[in-house]
N, C-alpha and C positions, 0 to 999 in steps of 0.2 A: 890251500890257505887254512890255518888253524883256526877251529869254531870260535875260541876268543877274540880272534879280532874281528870276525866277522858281526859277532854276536856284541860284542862291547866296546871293539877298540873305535871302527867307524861312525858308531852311532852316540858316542862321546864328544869325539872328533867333529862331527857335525852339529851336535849340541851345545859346544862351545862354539861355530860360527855364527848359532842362532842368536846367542846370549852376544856376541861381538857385536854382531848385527844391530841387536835394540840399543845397546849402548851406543854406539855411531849412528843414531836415530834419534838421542837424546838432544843432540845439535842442528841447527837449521846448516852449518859449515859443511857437518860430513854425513848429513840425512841418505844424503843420493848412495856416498858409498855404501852408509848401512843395509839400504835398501837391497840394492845392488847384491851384495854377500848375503841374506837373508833368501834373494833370489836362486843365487848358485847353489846355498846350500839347500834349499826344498828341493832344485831338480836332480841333486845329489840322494835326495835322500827316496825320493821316486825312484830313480832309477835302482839301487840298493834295495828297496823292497821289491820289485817286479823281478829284480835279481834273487834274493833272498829265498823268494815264495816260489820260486822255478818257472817261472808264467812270461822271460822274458823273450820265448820264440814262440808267444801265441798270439794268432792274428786278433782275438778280441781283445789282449791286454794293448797294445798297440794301437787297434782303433779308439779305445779304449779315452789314449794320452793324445791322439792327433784328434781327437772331436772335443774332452775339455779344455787344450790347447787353445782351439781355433775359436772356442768360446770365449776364454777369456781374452785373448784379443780382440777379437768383435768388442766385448763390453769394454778393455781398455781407449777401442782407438773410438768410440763413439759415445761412453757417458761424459760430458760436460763435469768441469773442475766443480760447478757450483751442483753439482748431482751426486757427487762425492758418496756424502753421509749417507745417502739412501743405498748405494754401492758398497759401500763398508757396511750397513747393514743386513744388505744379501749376500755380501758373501759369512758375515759371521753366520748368518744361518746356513749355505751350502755348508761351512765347517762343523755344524752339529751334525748335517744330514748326511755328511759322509762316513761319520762318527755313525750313527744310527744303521746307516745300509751295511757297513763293514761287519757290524753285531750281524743285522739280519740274513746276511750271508754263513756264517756260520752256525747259526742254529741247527742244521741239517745234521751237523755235527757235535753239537752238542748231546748230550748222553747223560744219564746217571751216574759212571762213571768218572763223568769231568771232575764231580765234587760240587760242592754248596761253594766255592768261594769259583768257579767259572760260572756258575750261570749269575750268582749276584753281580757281579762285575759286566755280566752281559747286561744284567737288568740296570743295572745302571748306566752305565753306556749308552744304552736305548732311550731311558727316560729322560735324561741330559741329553740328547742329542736333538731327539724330539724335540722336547720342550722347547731348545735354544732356536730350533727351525722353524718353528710357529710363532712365536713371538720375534724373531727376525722380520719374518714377513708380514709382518701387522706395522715393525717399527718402519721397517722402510716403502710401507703401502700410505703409511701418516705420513712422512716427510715429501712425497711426492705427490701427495693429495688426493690419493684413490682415496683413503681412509679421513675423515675428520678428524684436528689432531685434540679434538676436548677429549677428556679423558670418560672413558663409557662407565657409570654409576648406576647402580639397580636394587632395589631392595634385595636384601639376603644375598647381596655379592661376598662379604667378607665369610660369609656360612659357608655358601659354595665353595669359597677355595678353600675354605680351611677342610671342609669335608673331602674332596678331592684330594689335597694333600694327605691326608690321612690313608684315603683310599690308596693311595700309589703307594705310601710304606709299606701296608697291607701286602699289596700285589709285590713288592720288590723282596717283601721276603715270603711269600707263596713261593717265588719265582726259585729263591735260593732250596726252598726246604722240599718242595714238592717234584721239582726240576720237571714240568712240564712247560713244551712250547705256547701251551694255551697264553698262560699268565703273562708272560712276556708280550704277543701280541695283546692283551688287554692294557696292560699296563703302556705298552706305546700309543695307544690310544687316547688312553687319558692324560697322558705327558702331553700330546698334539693340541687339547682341550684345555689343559692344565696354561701352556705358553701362549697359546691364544687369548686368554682372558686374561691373564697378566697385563699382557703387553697394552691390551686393549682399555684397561683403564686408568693407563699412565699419560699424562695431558702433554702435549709437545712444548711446551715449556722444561721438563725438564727428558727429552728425550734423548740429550746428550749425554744422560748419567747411565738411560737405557741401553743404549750402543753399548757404551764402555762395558756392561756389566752384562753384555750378551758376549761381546769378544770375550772377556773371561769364561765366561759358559763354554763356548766354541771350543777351549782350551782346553777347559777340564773334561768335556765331553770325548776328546781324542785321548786326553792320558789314562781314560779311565778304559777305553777301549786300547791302547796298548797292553795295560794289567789282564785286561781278557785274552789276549794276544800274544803276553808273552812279548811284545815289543820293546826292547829299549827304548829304542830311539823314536816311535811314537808316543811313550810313557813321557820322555824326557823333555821333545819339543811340546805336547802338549802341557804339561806342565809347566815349563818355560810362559807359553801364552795367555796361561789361565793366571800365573800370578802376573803379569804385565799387565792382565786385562784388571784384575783386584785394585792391584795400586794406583791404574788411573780410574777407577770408578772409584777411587778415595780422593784422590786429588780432587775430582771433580765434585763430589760433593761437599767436602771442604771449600771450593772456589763459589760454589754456588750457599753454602750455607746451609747444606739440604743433608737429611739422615735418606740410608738406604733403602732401610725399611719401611719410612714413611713415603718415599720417590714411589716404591714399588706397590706401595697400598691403595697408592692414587689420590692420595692427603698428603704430599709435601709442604712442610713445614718449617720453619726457622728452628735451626736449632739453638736454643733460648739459651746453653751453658756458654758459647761460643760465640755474642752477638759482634757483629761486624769484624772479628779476625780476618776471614778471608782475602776481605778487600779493603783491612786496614783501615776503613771512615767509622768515626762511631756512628751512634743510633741515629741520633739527630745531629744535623751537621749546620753550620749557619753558613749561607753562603756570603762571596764577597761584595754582593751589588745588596744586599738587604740593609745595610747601613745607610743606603740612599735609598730610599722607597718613594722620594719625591722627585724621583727623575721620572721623566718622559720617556715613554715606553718606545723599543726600540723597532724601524722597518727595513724595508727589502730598500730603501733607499739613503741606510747610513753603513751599508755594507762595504762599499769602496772606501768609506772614511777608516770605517773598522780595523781591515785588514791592512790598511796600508801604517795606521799609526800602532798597531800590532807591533808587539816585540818576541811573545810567546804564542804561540800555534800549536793547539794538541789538534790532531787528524783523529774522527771515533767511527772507524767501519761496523758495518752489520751485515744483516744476511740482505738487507736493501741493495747492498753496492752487490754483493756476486748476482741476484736477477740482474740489475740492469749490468752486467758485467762495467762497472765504471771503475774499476781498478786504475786502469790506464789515466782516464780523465785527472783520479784523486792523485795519480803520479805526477803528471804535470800540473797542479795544483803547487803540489809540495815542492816542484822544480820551482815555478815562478816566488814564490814565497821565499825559498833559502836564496835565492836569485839576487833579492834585494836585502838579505842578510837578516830575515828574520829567521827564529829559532823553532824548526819543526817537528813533531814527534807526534807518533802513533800510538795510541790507547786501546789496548787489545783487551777484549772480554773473553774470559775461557770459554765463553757461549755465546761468543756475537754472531759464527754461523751455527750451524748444526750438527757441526762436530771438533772439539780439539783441533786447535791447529788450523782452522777454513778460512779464516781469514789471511794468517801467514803464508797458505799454498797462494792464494790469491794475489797478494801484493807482492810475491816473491817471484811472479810469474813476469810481474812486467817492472822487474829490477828494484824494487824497493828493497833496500838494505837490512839484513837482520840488526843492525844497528839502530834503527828509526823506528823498532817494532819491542813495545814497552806491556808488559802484563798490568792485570789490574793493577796488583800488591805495591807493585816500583814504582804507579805513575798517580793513582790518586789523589797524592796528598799535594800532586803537582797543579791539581785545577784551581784550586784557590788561587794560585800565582800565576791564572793564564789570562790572558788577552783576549782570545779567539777560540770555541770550540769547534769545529765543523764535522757535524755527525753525518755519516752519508748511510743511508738504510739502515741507520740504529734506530731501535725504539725500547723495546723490553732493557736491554742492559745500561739504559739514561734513563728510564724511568722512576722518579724518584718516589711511586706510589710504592714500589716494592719495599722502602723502608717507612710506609705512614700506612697503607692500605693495610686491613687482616684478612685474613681467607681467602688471599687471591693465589694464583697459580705461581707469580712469583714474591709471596710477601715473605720479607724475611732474605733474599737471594740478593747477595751486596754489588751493586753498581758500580758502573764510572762515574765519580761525580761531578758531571758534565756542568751542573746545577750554580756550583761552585765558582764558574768562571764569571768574570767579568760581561761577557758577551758569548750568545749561543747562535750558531747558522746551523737551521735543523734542513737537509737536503735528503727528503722523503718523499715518496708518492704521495701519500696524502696523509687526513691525519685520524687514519683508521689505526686500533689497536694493533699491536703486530704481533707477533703467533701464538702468546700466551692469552691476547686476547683482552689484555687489560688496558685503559686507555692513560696515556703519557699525560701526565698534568704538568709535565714541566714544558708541555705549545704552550702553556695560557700566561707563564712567566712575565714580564714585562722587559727582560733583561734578553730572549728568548725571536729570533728573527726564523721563519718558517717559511722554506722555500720548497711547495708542492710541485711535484712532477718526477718525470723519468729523472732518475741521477746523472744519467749519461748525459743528459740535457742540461741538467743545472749546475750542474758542478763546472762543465769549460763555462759556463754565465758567468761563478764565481771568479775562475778566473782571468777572462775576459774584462772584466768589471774591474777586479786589481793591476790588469796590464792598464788599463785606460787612465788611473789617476797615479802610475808609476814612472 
C-alpha cells in the first residue's frame, strides 16, 4: 500500500465521517445515525492506528481494547439517562488523559534532537490533557454530589491562578528550549492543579457552559498530541471536536447570557451589551394576570377547572422530572390534554437539565415528538398567550429573580417566562432553591398553584384530576 494513502488518504476519509457524523447529530431525526457513524468511524480509526504503529499482534495492545471495551459497556449499560452529564463529563476527561498518557509514553523517546517544536507540542499536549482531566473530574464529582456544586472562593484565588498560569508558560517554554524530561513532568503537575481549581470555582449553575468547554479541551488536547505524533488523523479528529466543543460552549453562553471568561472566573455575569437576546423577553416583562391584581389567589382546588377550560398548555421540564424519572407521567399528561383537543407544547431550557439536550434524551425516550419540543428563543413569547403552565422539576430556568435579583449565580441568565401565563402548576419536590441555589419568587405569585412532592406522584394527580371533570 502506498504511504499516502496510508498516511492521508484513510485518515481524511475518516475525518470526513466524523464531520458527517456531527452534522446528522445536529437533528433529533438522524441523531441515532450520526451517532452510529461517529461510532464506526472511531473503531476504524483504532484499528488504523494499532495497525499503523505495528502493535496489532501484541498481546498487550489487544488486552489493551478488550479491557476499555468492556469498560465502556459496563458504564453504557448501567449509568442512568438522568446520569448522563456527570458521564459526558468523565469521559471528556478520560479524552484529555488519554491525550496526556500518549505524550507520557513517548518522552523515553524524546531527545534533543526531536527539536524545540517536538517537545513544545509534547508540552502542550501534557498541559491540555492534564488540565482537561482534572477539572473533568471536579465537574462530574459536582453534578453527582461528591463535590458541593457552590462555587469554591478564597482570598488570593484570582493571584493563584494568574501566578500558575504564568508559571506553566514558563515551564512550557523551559520545556521547548531546554528539552529536558524534568519540566515536562513539572509542568503536568501544575496543569493537574491548574484544572483543579478552575473547575472548582465554577458554581453548578452554570456547569453546563463547563462541560461544553472541557469537551473542546478534550479536543484540542488530542490534535495537539497528533502534531506531536505526526498523526493526521488524530490532528484532524481532534480538532474536528475541539471546534464542536467552542461552538457549543458559545451557543451556550449566548442561551444563558453568560461571558466565558467570567463563567470560568466563578463571577458569571450578565452580559450587559446583549440584555435578554438569548431568550428573546426584555428586561422586564409585565405579565398577563398583573392587570388583574384584584383577583383571588389561585389553589390545588381550581386545578381541574384550570385545565379543563384551558386552550393552550405549555409542558416546562427540569432536572426535577429526570430524578423522579416522571417523563412517562408528563407523556400521558400531554396525551390526555391533546385528547380533548387542547393545544400542547413543550418549553425546553438549554439548561433545564445538566447538560444540552437532557431533557430531549428524556422525553424522547418515552415517545414525545421532536415536534412538541420547543427552545427557549421559539416559545417565550408564547407564554403570555398561555392558559396553563405546568412546570415539572423546573425551578432555576422559571425563576424570575434571575432577571430582578443582582449577584446571584443565575442574575442576568434569560428564562422561560413561565411568569407570563395566565395560570402556573409548579410540580416540585418542595419549595427549596434548586441547584444554583437561589429561591424561585415566582411560588409566592397569586396567579402561581404549587404542588409539592415526588413528580411521579403529582403529575398522574394532575391528571387524574383533568380525566375526572372531562
Amino acid at each position: 500500500m502506498m504511504p499516502w494513502t496510508t498516511d492521508f488518504l484513510l485518515p481524511a476519509v475518516l475525518t470526513l465521517g466524523f464531520l458527517q457524523g456531527l452534522r446528522w447529530m445536529r437533528s433529533p431525526e438522524t441523531a441515532v445515525r450520526g451517532n452510529r457513524l461517529g461510532a464506526g468511524c472511531m473503531a476504524l480509526a483504532v484499528a488504523f492506528a494499532v495497525w499503523r504503529h505495528g502493535v496489532f499482534w501484541l498481546p498487550q495492545a489487544w488486552t489493551a481494547l478488550v479491557l476499555g471495551a468492556a469498560l465502556g459497556l459496563a458504564l453504557a449499560h448501567r449509568v442512568k439517562t438522568i446520569q448522563m452529564p456527570q458521564l459526558v463529563a468523565l469521559l471528556n476527561g478520560f479524552g484529555g488523559a488519554a491525550s496526556a498518557l500518549v505524550i507520557a509514553a513517548m518522552i523515553p523517546d524524546l531527545t534533543p534532537a526531536a527539536g524545540p517544536w517536538s517537545w513544545l507540542t509534547a508540552a502542550a499536549a501534557l498541559s491540555v490533557g492534564s488540565a482537561t482531566f482534572s477539572g473533568s473530574l471536579v465537574a462530574a464529582g459536582k453534578l453527582q454530589g461528591y463535590l458541593a456544586g457552590r462555587p469554591l472562593r478564597f482570598t488570593g484565588q484570582n493571584l493563584l491562578l494568574r501566578g500558575l498560569g504564568a508559571l506553566g508558560l514558563f515551564l512550557l517554554a523551559a520545556a521547548g528550549v531546554l528539552q529536558q524530561p524534568g519540566w515536562l513532568f513539572a509542568l503536568t503537575a501544575l496543569a493537574l492543579l491548574y484544572g483543579l481549581l478552575l473547575a472548582m470555582r465554577v458554581g453548578g449553575a452554570d456547569m453546563p457552559v463547563v462541560i461544553s468547554f472541557l469537551n473542546s479541551l478534550s479536543g484540542i488536547a488530542a490534535a495537539i498530541s497528533g502534531l506531536a505524533l505526526q498523526s493526521p488523523l488524530a490532528a484532524g479528529v481532534g480538532t474536528l471536536v475541539g471546534v464542536a466543543g467552542l461552538i457549543l460552549t458559545r451557543l451556550m453562553c449566548r442561551a444563558m447570557n453568560r461571558n466565558l471568561a467570567a463563567v470560568l472566573a466563578g463571577f458569571a455575569t450578565a452580559d450587559q451589551e446583549r440584555p435578554g437576546e438569548a431568550g428573546g423577553e426584555p428586561a422586564a416583562a409585565t405579565r398577563a394576570s398583573d392587570s388583574d391584581s384584584d383577583s383571588a389567589p389561585l389553589d390545588a382546588s381550581h386545578i381541574p377547572a384550570l385545565l379543563q377550560a384551558a386552550r393552550r398548555v405549555l409542558i416546562v421540564p427540569g432536572y426535577g422530572m429526570a430524578l423522579s424519572q416522571a417523563q412517562q407521567a408528563v407523556k400521558n399528561l400531554m396525551d390526555a390534554l391533546e385528547a380533548a383537543g387542547k393545544e400542547v407544547k413543550v418549553a425546553v431550557h438549554p439548561v433545564a437539565g445538566r447538560m444540552p439536550g437532557h431533557m430531549h434524551v428524556l422525553l424522547a425516550e418515552v415517545g414525545v415528538g421532536v415536534d412538541k419540543l420547543y427552545d427557549m428563543a421559539k416559545i417565550n413569547h408564547e407564554f403570555a398567550e398561555t392558559d396553563v403552565v405546568v412546570a415539572v422539576g423546573a425551578c432555576d430556568v422559571i425563576n424570575p429573580a434571575a432577571t430582578t435579583a443582582k449577584g446571584t449565580p443565575i442574575s442576568g441568565m434569560p428564562i422561560l417566562r413561565a411568569v407570563d401565563a395566565r395560570a402556573v402548576i409548579v410540580c416540585n419536590l418542595d419549595e427549596q432553591p434548586g441547584y444554583s441555589g437561589v429561591a424561585n419568587t415566582l411560588y409566592q405569585d397569586p396567579h402561581v398553584i404549587t404542588c409539592w412532592g415526588d413528580a411521579a406522584q403529582t403529575v398522574p394527580e394532575l391528571t387524574r384530576q383533568f380525566a375526572s371533570v372531562t
